[in-house]
Each structure stands twice: as structure tokens, then as C-alpha cells.
PDB file with one MODEL, atoms N, CA, C and O in Angstrom:
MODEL        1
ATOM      1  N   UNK A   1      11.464 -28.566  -8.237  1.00  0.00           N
ATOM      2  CA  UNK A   1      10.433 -27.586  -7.946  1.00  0.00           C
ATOM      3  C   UNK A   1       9.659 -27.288  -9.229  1.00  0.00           C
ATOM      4  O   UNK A   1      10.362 -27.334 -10.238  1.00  0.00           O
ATOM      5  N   UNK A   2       8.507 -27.024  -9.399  1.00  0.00           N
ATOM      6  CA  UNK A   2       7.476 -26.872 -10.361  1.00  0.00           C
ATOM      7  C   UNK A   2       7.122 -25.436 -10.711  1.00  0.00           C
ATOM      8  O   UNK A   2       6.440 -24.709  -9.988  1.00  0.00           O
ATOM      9  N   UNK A   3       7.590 -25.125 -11.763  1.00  0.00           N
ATOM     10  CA  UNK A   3       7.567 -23.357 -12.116  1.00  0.00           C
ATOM     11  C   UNK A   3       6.054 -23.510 -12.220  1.00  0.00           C
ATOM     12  O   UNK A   3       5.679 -24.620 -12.595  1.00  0.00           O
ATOM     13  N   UNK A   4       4.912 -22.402 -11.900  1.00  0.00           N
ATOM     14  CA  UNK A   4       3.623 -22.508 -12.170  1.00  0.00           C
ATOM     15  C   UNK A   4       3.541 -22.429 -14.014  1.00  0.00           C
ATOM     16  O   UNK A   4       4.437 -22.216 -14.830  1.00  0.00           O
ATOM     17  N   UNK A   5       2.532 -22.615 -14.143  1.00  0.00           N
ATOM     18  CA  UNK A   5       2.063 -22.539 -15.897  1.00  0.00           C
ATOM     19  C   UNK A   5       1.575 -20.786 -16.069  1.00  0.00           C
ATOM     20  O   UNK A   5       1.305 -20.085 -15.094  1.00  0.00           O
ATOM     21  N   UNK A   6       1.549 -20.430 -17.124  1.00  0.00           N
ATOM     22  CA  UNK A   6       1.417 -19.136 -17.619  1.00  0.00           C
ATOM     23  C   UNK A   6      -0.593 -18.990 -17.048  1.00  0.00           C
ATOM     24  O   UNK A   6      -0.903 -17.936 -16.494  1.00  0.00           O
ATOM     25  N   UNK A   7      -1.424 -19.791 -17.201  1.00  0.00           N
ATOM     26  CA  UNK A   7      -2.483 -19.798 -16.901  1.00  0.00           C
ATOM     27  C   UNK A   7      -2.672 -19.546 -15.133  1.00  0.00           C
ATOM     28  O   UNK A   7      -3.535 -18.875 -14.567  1.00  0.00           O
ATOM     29  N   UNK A   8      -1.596 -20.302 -14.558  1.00  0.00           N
ATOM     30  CA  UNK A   8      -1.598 -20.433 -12.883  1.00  0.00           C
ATOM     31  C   UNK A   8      -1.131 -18.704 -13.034  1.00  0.00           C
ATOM     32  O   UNK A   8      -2.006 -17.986 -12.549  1.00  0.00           O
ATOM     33  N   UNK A   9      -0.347 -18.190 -13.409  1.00  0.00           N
ATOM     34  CA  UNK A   9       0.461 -16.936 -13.258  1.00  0.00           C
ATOM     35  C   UNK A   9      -0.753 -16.100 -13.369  1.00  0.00           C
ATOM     36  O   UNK A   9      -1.120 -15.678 -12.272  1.00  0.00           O
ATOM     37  N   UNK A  10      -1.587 -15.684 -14.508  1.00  0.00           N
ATOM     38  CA  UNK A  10      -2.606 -14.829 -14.505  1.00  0.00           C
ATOM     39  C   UNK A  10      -3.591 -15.024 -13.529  1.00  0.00           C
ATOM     40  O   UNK A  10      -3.882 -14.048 -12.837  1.00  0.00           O
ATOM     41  N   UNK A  11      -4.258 -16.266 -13.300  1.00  0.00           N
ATOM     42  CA  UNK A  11      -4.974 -16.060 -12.026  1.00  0.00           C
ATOM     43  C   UNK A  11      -4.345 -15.720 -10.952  1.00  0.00           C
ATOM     44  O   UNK A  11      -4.960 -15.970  -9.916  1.00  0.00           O
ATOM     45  N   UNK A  12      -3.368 -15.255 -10.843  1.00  0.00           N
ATOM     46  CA  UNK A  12      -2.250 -15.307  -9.351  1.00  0.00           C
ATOM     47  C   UNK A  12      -2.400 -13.675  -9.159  1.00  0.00           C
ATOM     48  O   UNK A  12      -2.647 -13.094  -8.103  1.00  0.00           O
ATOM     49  N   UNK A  13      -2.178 -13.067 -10.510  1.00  0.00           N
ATOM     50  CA  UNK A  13      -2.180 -11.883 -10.705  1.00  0.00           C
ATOM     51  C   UNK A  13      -3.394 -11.336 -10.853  1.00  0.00           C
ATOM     52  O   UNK A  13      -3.286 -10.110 -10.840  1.00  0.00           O
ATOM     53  N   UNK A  14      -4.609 -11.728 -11.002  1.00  0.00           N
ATOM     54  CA  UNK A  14      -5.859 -11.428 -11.061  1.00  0.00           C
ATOM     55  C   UNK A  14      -6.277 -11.506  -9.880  1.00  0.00           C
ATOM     56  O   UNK A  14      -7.050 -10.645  -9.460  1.00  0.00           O
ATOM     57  N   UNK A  15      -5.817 -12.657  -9.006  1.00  0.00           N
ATOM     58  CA  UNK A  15      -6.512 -12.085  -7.327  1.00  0.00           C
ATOM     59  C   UNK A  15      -5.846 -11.077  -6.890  1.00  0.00           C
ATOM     60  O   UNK A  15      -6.646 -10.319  -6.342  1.00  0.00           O
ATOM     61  N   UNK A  16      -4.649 -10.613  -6.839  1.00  0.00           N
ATOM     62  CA  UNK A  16      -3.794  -9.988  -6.720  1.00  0.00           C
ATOM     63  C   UNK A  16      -4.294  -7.928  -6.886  1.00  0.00           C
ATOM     64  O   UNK A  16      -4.222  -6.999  -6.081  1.00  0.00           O
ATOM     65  N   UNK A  17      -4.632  -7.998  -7.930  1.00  0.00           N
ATOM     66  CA  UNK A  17      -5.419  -7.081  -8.636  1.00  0.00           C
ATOM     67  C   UNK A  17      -7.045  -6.768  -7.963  1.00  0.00           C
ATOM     68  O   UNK A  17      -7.615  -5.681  -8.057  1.00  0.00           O
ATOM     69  N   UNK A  18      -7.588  -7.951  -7.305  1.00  0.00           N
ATOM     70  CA  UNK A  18      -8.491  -7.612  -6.731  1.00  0.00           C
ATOM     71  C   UNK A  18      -8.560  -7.394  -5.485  1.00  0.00           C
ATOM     72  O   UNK A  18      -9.429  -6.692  -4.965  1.00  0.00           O
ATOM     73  N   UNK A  19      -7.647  -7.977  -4.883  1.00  0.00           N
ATOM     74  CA  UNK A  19      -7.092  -7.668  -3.673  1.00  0.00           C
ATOM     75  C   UNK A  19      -6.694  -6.344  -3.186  1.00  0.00           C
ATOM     76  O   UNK A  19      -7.127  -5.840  -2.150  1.00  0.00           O
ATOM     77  N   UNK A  20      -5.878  -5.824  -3.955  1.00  0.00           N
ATOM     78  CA  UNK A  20      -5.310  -4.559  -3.428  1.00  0.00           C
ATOM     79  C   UNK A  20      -5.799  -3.614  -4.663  1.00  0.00           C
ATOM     80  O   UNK A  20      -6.417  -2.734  -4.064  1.00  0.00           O
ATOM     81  N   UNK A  21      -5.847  -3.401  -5.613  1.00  0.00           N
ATOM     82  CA  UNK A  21      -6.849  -2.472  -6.237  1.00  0.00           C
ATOM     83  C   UNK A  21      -5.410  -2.282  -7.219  1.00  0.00           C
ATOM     84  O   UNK A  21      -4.292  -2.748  -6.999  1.00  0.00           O
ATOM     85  N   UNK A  22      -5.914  -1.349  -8.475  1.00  0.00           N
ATOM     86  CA  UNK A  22      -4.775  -1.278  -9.642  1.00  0.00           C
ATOM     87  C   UNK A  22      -4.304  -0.030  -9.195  1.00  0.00           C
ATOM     88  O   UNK A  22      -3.263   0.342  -9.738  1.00  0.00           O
ATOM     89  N   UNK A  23      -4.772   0.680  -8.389  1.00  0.00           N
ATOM     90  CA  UNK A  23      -4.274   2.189  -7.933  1.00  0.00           C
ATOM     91  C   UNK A  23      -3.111   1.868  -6.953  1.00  0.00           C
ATOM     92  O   UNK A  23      -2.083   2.519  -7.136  1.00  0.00           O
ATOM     93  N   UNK A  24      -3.121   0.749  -5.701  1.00  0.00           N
ATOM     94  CA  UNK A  24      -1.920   0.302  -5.147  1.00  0.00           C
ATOM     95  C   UNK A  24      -1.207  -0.207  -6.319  1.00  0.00           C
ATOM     96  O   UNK A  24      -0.761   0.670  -7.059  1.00  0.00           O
ATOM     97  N   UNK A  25      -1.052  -1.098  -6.567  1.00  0.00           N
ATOM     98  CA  UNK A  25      -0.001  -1.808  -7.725  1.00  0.00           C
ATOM     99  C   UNK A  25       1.120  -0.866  -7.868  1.00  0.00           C
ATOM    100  O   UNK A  25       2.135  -1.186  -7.249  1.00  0.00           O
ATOM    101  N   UNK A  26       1.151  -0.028  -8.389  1.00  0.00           N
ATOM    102  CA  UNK A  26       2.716   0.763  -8.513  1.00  0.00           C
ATOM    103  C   UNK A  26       3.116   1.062  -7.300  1.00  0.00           C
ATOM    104  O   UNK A  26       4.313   1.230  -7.068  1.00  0.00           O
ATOM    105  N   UNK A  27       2.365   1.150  -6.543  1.00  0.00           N
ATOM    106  CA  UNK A  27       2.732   1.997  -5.107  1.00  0.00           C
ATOM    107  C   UNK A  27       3.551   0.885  -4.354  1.00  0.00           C
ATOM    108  O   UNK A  27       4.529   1.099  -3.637  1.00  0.00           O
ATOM    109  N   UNK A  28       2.901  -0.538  -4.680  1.00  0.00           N
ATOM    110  CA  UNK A  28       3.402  -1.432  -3.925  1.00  0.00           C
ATOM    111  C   UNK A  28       4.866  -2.082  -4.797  1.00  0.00           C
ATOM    112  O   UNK A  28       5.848  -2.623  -4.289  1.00  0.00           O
ATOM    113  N   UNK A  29       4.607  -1.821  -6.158  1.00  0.00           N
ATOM    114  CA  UNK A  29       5.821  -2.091  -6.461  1.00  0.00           C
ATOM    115  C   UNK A  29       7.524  -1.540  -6.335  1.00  0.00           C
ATOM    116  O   UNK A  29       8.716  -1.846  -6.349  1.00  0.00           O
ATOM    117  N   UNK A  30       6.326  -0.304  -6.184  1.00  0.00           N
ATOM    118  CA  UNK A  30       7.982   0.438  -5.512  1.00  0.00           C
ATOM    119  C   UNK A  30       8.226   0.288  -4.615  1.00  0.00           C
ATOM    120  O   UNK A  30       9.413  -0.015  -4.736  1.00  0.00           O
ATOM    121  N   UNK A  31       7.960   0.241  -3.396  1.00  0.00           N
ATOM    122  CA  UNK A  31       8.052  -0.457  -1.956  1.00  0.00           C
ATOM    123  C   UNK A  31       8.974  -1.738  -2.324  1.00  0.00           C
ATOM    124  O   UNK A  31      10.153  -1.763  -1.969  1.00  0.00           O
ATOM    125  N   UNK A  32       8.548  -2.502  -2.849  1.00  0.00           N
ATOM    126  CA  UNK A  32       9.051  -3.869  -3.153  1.00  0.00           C
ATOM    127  C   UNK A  32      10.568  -3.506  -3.691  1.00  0.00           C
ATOM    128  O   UNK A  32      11.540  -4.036  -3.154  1.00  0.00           O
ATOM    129  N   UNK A  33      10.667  -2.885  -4.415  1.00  0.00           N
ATOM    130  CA  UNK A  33      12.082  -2.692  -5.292  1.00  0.00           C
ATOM    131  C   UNK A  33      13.019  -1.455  -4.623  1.00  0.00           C
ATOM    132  O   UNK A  33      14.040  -1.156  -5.242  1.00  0.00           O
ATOM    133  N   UNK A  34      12.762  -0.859  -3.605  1.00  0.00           N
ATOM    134  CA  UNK A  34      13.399  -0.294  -2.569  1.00  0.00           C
ATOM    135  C   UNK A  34      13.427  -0.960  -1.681  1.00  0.00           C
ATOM    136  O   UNK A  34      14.591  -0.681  -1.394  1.00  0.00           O
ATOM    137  N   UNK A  35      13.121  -1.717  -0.864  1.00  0.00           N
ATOM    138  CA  UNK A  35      12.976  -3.095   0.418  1.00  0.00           C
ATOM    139  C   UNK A  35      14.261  -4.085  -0.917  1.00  0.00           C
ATOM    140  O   UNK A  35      15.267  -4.548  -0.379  1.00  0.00           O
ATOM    141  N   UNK A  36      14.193  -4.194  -1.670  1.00  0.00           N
ATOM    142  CA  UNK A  36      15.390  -5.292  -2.534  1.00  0.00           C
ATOM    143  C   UNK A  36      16.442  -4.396  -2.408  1.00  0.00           C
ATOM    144  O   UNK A  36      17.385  -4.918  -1.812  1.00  0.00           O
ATOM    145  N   UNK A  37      16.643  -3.246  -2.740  1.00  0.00           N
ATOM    146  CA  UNK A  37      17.783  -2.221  -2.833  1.00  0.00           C
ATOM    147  C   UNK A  37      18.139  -1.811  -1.421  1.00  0.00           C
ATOM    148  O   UNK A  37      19.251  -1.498  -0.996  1.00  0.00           O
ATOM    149  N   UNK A  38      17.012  -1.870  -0.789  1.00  0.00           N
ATOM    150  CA  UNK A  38      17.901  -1.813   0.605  1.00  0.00           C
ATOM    151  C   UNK A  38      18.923  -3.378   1.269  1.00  0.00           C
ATOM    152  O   UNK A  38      19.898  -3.576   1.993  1.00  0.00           O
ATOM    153  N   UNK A  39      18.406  -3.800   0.848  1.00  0.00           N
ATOM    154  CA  UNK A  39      18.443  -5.367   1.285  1.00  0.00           C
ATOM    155  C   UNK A  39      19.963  -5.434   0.458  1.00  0.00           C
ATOM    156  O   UNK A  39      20.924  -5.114   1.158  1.00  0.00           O
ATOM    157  N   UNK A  40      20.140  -5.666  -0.395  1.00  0.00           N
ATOM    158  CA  UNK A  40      21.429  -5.719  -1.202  1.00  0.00           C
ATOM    159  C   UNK A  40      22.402  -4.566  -0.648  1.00  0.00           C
ATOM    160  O   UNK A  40      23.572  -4.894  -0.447  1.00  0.00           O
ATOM    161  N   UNK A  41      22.012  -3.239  -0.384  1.00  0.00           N
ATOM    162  CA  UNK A  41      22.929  -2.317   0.232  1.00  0.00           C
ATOM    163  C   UNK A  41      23.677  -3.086   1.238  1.00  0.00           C
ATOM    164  O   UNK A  41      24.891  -3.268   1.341  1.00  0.00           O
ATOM    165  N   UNK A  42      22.512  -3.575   2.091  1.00  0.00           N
ATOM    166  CA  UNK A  42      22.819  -4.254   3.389  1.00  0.00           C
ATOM    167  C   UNK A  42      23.568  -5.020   3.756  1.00  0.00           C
ATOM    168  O   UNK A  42      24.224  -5.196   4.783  1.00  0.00           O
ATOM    169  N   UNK A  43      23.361  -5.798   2.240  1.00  0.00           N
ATOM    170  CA  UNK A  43      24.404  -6.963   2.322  1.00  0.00           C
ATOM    171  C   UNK A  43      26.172  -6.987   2.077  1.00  0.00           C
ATOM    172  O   UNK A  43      26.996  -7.800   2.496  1.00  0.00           O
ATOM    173  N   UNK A  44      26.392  -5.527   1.072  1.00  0.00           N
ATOM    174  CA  UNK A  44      27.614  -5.323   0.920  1.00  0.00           C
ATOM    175  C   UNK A  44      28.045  -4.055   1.688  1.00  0.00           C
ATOM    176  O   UNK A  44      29.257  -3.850   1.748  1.00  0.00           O
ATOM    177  N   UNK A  45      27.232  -3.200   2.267  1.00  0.00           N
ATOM    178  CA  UNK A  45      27.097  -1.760   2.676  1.00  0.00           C
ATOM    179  C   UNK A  45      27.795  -1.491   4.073  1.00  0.00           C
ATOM    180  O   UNK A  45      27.782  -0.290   4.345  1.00  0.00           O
ATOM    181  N   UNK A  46      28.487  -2.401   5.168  1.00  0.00           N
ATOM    182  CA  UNK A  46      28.851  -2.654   6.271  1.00  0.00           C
ATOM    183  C   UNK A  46      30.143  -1.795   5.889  1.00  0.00           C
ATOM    184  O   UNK A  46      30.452  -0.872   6.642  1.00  0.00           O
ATOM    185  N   UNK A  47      30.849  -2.036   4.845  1.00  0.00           N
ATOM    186  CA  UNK A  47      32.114  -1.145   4.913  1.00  0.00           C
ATOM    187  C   UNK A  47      31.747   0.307   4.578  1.00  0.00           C
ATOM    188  O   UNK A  47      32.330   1.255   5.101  1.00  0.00           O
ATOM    189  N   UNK A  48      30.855   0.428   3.773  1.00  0.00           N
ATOM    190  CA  UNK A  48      30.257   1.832   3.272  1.00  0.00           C
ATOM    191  C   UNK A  48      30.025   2.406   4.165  1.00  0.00           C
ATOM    192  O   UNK A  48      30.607   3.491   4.193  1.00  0.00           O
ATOM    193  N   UNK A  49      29.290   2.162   5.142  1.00  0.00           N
ATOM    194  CA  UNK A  49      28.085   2.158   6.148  1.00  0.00           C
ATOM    195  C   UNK A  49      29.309   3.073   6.789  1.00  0.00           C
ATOM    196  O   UNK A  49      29.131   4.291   6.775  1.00  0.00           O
ATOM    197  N   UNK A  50      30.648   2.514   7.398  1.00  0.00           N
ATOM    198  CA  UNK A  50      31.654   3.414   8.296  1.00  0.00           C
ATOM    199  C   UNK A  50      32.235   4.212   7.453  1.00  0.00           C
ATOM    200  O   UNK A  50      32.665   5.162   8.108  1.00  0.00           O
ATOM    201  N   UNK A  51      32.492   4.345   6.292  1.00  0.00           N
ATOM    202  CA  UNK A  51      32.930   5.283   5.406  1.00  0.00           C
ATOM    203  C   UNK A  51      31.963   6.669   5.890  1.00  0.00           C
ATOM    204  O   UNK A  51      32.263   7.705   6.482  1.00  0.00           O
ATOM    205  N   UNK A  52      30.907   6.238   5.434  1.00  0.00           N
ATOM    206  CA  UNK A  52      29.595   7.341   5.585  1.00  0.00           C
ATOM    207  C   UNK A  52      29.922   8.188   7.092  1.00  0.00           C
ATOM    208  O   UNK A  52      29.896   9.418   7.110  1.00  0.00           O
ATOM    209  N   UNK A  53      30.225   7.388   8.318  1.00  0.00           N
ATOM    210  CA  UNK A  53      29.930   7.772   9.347  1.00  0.00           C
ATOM    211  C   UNK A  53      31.350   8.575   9.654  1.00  0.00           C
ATOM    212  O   UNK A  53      31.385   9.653  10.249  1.00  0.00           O
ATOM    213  N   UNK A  54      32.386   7.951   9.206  1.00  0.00           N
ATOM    214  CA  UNK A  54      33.631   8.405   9.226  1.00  0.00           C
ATOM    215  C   UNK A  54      34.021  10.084   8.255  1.00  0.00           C
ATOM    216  O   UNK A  54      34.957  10.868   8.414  1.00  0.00           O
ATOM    217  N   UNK A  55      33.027  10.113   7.424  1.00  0.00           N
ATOM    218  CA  UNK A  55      32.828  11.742   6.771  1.00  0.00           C
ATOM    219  C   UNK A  55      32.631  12.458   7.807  1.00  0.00           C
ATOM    220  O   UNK A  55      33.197  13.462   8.238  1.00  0.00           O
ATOM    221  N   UNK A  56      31.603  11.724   8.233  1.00  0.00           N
ATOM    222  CA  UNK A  56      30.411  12.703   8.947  1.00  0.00           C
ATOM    223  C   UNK A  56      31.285  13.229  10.423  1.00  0.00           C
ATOM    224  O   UNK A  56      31.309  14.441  10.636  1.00  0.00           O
ATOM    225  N   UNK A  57      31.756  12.596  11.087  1.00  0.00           N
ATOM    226  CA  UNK A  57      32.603  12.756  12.120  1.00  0.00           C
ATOM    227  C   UNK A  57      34.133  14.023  11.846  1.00  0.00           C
ATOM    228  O   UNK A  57      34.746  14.798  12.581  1.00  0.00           O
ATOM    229  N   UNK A  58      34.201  13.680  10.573  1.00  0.00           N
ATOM    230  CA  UNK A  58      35.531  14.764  10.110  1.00  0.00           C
ATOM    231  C   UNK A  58      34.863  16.273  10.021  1.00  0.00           C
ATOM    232  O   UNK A  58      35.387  17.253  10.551  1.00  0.00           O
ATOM    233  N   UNK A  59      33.704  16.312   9.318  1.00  0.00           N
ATOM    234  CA  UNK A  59      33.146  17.505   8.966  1.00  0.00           C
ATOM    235  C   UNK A  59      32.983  18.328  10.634  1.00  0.00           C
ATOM    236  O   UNK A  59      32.503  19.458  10.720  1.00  0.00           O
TER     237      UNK A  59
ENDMDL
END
């Protein structure tokens, strides 16, 4: 597989930038890095997940 070149990367990020505006950009990055943190919860979180529910039922 072919990593892009540092030149391919900035134009990638320059449409990117025009696309959604520099005022989204953080907004969307956090979205992005909570959607990963959920996603990883998800993946180990099945035992947690009844822990959680198993509190909640005692209380």
C-alpha cells in the first residue's frame, strides 16, 4: 500500500478546510475522537456494560 507524500497530505487537508470551514474542524474532531472512544468501549465494554446495569438494579 502507498502512504500518500507530505505534498498529497496538504492538499487533502486544504480541500478539507474548504469544505467544511476552520470553525467546524474542532467540532468535527471531537466527534471523531468520541465515535473512536466509543467504539473501543464497545469493543471491551460487554462485561462492563452488565456490571453498570447490575449496580443499577441493586440500588
Amino acid at each position: 500500500m502507498h502512504f500518500p507524500m507530505p505534498w498529497q497530505l496538504i492538499l487533502i487537508l486544504l480541500i478539507v478546510l474548504l469544505l467544511f470551514g476552520a470553525s467546524r474542524l474542532p467540532e468535527m474532531g471531537k466527534s471523531l475522537g468520541a465515535g473512536i472512544r466509543n467504539f473501543k468501549k464497545g469493543l471491551s465494554g460487554e462485561e462492563e456494560e452488565g456490571k453498570d446495569i447490575k449496580k443499577a438494579e441493586d440500588k
